[in-house]
C-alpha positions in Angstrom: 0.0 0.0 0.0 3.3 2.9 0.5 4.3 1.8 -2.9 0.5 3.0 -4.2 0.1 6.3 -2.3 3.8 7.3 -3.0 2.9 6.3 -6.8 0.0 8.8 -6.2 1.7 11.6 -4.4 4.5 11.4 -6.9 1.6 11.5 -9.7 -0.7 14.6 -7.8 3.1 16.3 -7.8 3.8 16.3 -11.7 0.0 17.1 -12.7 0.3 20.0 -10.5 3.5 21.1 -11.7 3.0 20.4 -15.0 -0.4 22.3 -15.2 1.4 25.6 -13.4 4.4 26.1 -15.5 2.9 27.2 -18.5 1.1 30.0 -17.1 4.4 30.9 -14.7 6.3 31.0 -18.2 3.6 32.7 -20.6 3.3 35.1 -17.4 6.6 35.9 -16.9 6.8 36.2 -20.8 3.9 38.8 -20.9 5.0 40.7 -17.6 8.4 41.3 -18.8 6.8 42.2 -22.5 4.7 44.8 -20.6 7.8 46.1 -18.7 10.2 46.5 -21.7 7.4 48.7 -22.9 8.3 51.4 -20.8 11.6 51.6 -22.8 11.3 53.8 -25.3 13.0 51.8 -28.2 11.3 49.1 -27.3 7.5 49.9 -27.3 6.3 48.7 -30.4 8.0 45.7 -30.6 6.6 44.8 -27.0 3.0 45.6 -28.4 3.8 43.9 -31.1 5.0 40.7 -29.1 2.5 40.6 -26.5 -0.5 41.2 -29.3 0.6 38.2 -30.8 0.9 35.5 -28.0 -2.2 36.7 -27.2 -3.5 35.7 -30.6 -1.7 32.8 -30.5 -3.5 32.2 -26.9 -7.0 32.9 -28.8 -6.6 30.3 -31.2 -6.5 27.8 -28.4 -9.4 29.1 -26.5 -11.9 29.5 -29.6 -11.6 33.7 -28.9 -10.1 33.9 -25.4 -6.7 33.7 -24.1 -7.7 32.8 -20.8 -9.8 29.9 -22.1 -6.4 29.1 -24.5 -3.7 29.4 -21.8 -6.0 26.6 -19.7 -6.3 24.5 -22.7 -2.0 24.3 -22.9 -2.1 23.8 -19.1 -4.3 20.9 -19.3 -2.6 19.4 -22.0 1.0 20.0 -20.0 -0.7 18.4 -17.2 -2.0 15.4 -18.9 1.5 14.9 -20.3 3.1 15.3 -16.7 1.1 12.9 -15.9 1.6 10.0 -18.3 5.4 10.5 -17.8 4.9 10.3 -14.3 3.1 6.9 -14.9 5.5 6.0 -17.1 8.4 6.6 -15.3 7.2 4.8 -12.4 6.6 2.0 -14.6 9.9 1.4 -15.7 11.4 1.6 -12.0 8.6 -1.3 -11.4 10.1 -3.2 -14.4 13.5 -2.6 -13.6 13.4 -3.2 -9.8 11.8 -6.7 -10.8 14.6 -7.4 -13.1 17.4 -7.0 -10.1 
């Protein structure tokens, strides 16, 4: 039964970690965007930077980039997840074959 709940905290662990770093890095990628826009040089291309991964976000969430940056997390959390599995799979295996 420890070998099941340490499977399942290690699982709850990557989901949840894998579901938050998108929006830490599309954050951080849109809060820096919006602070290099205070440089005068760098305005437009910030706008024009920011406008797009919004767009990009958009296309993902049928109009809205909230709706798109919760689709990517999802999918990065699924993913997390299967590799989790995964990886605990392969310990199973290889611990058997020892």
């Amino acid at each position: 039964m420890s070998t099941f709940t340490n499977y399942l905290r290690s699982l709850m662990l990557s989901v949840i970690f894998s579901f938050v770093t998108p929006f830490v890095f599309i954050g951080g990628v849109l809060l820096f965007l919006g602070v290099s826009g205070y440089i005068p040089l760098l305005q437009e291309l910030a706008e024009l930077c920011a406008s797009g991964i919004l767009t990009f976000l958009s296309i993902f969430g049928n109009g809205s980039s909230l709706n798109g940056i919760l689709v990517i997390s999802l999918t990065c959390g699924f993913v997390g997840g299967l590799f989790d599995t995964y990886v605990y799979y392969r310990y199973q295996i290889l611990r058997l074959d020892s």
